[in-house]
Structure formats: structure tokens, C-alpha cells
C-alpha positions in Angstrom: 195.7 143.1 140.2 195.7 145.0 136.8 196.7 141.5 135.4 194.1 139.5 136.6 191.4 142.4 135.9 193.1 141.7 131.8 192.8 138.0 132.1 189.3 137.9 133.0 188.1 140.7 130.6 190.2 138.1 128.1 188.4 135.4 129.2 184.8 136.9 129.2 186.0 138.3 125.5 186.7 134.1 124.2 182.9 133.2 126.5 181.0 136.0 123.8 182.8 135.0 120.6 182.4 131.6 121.4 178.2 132.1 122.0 178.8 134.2 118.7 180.3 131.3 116.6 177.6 128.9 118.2 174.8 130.7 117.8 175.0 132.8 114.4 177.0 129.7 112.3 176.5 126.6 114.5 173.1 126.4 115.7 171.8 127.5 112.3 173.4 126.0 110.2 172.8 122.4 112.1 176.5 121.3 111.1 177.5 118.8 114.0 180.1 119.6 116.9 181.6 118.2 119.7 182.3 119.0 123.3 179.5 119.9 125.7 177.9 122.5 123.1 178.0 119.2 120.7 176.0 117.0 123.6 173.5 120.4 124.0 172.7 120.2 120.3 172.1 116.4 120.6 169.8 116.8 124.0 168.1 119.4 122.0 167.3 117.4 119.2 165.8 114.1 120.9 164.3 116.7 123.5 163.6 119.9 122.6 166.2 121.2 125.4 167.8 124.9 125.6 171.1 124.2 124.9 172.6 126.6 127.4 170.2 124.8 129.8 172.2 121.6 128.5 175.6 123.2 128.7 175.2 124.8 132.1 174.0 121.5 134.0 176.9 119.4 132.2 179.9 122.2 132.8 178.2 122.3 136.7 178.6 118.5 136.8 181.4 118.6 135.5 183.0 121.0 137.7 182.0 119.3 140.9 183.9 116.1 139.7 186.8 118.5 138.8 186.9 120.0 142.6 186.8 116.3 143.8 189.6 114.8 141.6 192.1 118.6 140.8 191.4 120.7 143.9 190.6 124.0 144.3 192.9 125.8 142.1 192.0 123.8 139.2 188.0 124.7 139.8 189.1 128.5 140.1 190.4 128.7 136.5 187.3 127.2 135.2 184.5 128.3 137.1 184.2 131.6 135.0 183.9 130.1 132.0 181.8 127.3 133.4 179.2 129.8 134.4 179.6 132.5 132.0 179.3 130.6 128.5 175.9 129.3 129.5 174.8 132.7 130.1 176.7 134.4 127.3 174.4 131.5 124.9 171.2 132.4 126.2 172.4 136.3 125.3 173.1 136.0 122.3 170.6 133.5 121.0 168.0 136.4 122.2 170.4 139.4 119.9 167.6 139.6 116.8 169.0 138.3 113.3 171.7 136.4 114.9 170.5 133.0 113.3 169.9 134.6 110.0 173.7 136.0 108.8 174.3 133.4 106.5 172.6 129.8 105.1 175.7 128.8 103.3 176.9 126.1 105.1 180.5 126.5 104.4 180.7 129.7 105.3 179.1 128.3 108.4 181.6 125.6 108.7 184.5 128.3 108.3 183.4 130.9 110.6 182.0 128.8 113.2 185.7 127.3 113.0 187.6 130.2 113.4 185.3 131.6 115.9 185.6 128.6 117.9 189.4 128.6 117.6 190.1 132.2 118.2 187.8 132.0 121.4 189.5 128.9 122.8 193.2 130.4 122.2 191.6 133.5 123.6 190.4 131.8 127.1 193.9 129.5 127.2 196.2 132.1 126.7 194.1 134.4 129.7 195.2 131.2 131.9 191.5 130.2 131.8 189.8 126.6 131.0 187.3 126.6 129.0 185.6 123.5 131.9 183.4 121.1 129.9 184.6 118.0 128.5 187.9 119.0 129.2 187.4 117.6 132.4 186.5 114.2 131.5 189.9 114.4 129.1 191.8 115.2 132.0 190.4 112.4 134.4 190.9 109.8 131.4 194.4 111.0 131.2 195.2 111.3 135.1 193.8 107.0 135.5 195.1 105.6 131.9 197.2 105.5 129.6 195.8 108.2 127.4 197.3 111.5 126.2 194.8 114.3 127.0 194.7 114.7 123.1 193.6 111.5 122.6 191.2 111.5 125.1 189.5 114.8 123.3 188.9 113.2 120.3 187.3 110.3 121.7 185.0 112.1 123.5 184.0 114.8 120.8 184.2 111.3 118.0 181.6 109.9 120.8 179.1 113.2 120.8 179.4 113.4 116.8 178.7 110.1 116.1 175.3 110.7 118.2 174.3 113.6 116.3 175.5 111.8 112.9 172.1 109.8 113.6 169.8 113.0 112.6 172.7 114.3 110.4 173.1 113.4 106.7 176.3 112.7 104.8 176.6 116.4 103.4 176.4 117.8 107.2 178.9 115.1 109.2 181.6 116.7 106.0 180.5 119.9 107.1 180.8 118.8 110.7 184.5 117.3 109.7 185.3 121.0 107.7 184.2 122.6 110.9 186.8 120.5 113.4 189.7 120.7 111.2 189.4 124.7 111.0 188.8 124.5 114.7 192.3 122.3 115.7 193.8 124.6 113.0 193.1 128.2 114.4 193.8 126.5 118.0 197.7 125.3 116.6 198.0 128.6 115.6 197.5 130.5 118.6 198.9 127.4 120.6 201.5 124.6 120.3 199.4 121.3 120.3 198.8 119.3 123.4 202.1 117.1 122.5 204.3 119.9 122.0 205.8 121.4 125.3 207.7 124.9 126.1 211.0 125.8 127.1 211.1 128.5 129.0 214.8 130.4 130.0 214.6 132.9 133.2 217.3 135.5 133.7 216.9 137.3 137.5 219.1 137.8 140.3 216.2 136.1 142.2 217.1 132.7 140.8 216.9 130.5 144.1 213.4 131.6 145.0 212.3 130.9 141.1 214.0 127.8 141.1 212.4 126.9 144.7 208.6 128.1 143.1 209.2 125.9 139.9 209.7 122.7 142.0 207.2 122.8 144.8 204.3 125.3 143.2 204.7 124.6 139.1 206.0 121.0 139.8 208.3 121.1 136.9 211.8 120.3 136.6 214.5 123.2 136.4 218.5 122.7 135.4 220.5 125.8 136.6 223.4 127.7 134.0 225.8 130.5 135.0 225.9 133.5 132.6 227.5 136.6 132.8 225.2 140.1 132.1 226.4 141.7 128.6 226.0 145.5 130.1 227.4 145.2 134.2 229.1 142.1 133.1 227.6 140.8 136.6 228.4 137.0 136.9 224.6 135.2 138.1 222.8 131.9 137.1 220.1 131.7 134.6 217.3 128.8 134.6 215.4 126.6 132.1 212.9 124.4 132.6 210.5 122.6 130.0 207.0 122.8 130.6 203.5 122.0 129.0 201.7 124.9 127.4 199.0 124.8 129.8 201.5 125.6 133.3 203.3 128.8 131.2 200.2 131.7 132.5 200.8 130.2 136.1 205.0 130.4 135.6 204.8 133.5 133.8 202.9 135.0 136.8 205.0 133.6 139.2 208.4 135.3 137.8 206.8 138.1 137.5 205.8 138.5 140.4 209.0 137.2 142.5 211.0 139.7 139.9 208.9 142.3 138.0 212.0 142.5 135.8 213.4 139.3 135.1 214.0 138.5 131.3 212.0 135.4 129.9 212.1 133.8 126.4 209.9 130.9 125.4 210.9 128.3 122.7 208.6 125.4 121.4 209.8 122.0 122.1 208.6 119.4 119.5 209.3 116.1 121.5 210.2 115.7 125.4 210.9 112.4 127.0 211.7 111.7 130.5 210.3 112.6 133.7 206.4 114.1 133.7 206.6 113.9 130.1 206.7 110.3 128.9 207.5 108.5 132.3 205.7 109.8 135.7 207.1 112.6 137.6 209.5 110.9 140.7 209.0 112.9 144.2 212.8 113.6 145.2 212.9 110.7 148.0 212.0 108.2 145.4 214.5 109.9 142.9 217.3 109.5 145.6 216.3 105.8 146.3 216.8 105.1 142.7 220.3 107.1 142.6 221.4 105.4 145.4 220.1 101.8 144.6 222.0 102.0 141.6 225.2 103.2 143.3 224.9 100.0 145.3 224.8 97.7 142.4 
């Protein structure tokens, strides 16, 4: 419980220094951005609309499609945020001076980057989603061929080039300065999108880990016996690779199977096979396959 209490206090901490970097450096400074924020700024260009009136409706919409197409658990991670960063936007735009700190765009562009970065580690690492366009990433990358990556920078290139129309050339460099210092302070507090994790479990409750990996994380798992350098007990030890985005929800698993199982984390610059580079096989089609080419 005192976890989860952390985690959210985490999350609601990335929601405020987000509103912070949007409305003290962003908003001002009128340096173009991507993501739902980016399609507020654009809305509230042609329209005159709040952005967090913008933001609010499209994270909404956004989470209905995500209950339809990821379930329940998926909408439980990013409802918070979903609801909170409007909110938080509407909060801050009202703190007086906010909008005044600074008219040098680059400082803008910098600060609004790091902010930005620091909040979205912040909200990741918490187990959270930060919602949004995420979603629409995520669907792209679920019904074709595209990375979830990929599918990120499509989108946001799609919002900036709409606000590039009432942007000059000076602001779309500041918009570019701006991006860069965001994927930059992200890498930093995370391994990209392609990189994946390998995580190593040491606990005496090895079978029901190995049982929650398969069925609950749906990740792979390869078993190792070690012997314990103190009792010199003999056991088995477990490694599995996963993306960055499953390690809150294995990290709370073990934990909570084994309060004190020993876990190291490695970063794994290129994976290929199963539910990496090929789909994941459910075991009766993995077993068709193994015994299909026994036949041969």
C-alpha cells in the first residue's frame, strides 16, 4: 500500500512539472510541440480554445479507445494522468507571473525540454502512462508494422507540421531544440523504446515467479541453478528480458511473491526472437511447431 501511495504522489509530482514546463516556457514562448499538448496549442490558435479544455477531451477520447482495444488494466495506469494533467494546466496557467519568467526563447526551448523530460521519466518510472497520443502509438503498433517509436514521431511530426503553418522558420528550430532536449532527458532517465531490460531474480520462490512471468507479465523466462555464497544453499535463479515499460509491473510482482528476493537489471541493446522481433507464440502453437519439425 505504502508503494502505491509513492507511485501516485510520483505521478501527480511528473502531472505539476509537466503543467510547469507547458505553461511558464511552452505556452509563452509559442515554440511548437507535439503530442496532445502540441494539438491544444494548434486548436487554440485557429480557435481560441483553453488548451486544457483541448487536452482533457482528446486524453478522454483517447482513453475510451484504450479501454476498448488494452482492457482494463491498461486504462488504470493512465487514467490519473489523463484526468490530472488537464487540471494541473488550468492551475497553473492561473499561478500569477507564470507566463512572464523568461522571453528568451532558448532558454524556453531548454527548460521546457528538460521539464518535459524529467516529468515524463518521472510518470514512467512510477509505472504510470502519461495517456494521450501514446494511445494512438500503441494501436498503430498493435495493427502494423510499426515500432511504437516510430509511430510517436509520426504523430508528433503530424501535430508540428500543423502548427509550422502559424510558426516561422526561427520558432519550428526552436520547436526542433525543444524535441531533441526532450528525447534526451527521456534516454537518460530511460533506455529508448528499442532498447529492452534484462532482469536476473534470485528467491527460493522461483516456481511461483517463473509461473507470474509467463501467464501475468507474458514474457519469456530461462531457468539457472546457483548456489548461495553465505549458506551455500543450492536453488535456481531466473532471467528473463523484458521491455522497459513491463519492469514497475515485474518489479511489483517479485516483490510481492518474495519481499526479499535479490534483483539486478541490465540494459539490452538489441533482442531478436519471440515478442521482440517476431510475435510472441502461445505454448500450443510453440509445441505444434517443435513437433512439426520433429516429423520432418
Amino acid at each position: 500500500m505504502k508503494n502505491k501511495i509513492i507511485n501516485v504522489v510520483q505521478v501527480l509530482i511528473g502531472n505539476i512539472v509537466l503543467a510547469v514546463a507547458v505553461e511558464a516556457f511552452i505556452v509563452p514562448s509559442g515554440i511548437p510541440m507535439g503530442g496532445a499538448t502540441g494539438l491544444g496549442l494548434v486548436l487554440h490558435h485557429f480557435f481560441g480554445w483553453r488548451i486544457s479544455m483541448t487536452v482533457l477531451m482528446v486524453n478522454v477520447l483517447l482513453l475510451i479507445v484504450s479501454a476498448v482495444f488494452f482492457g482494463k488494466e491498461f486504462v488504470e495506469k493512465t487514467i490519473f494522468s489523463t484526468l490530472a494533467y488537464p487540471v494541473l494546466l488550468e492551475i497553473v496557467a492561473n499561478i500569477p507571473g507564470i507566463s512572464t519568467i523568461t522571453n528568451d526563447l532558448m532558454l524556453c526551448a531548454l527548460f521546457g525540454g528538460l521539464l518535459v523530460g524529467c516529468s515524463m521519466g518521472l510518470v514512467v518510472k512510477a509505472g504510470g502512462s502519461t495517456g494521450g497520443t501514446d494511445v494512438v502509438a500503441m494501436l498503430l503498433n498493435k495493427y502494423t508494422p510499426l515500432t511504437v517509436g516510430t509511430s510517436v514521431y509520426l504523430i508528433d511530426f503530424c501535430i508540428l507540421a500543423l502548427q509550422a503553418v502559424f510558426s516561422n522558420k526561427e520558432m519550428i528550430l526552436f520547436g526542433i531544440v525543444l524535441t531533441i532536449v526532450i528525447s534526451t532527458v527521456i534516454n537518460r532517465l530511460l533506455p529508448d523504446g528499442k532498447v529492452s531490460l534484462q532482469v536476473m531474480i534470485i528467491s527460493k520462490e522461483y516456481e511461483k515467479i517463473r509461473k507470474e512471468i509467463l501467464f501475468q507479465i507474458q514474457a519469456g523466462v530461462t531457468l539457472f541453478y546457483l548456489e548461495t555464497g553465505y549458506a551455500k544453499e543450492k536453488q535456481k535463479g531466473l532471467i528473463c528480458v523484458i521491455p522497459r515499460y513491463k519492469l514497475y509491473d515485474l518489479k511489483e510482482m517479485v516483490y510481492c511473491i518474495d519481499p526479499y528476493a535479490f534483483i539486478t537489471i541490465s540494459v539490452v541493446n538489441e533482442v531478436d526472437g519471440q515478442g521482440f522481433t517476431t510475435d510472441r507464440l502461445s505454448f500450443e502453437e510453440y509445441e505444434q511447431k517443435i513437433e512439426h519439425k520433429e516429423n520432418l
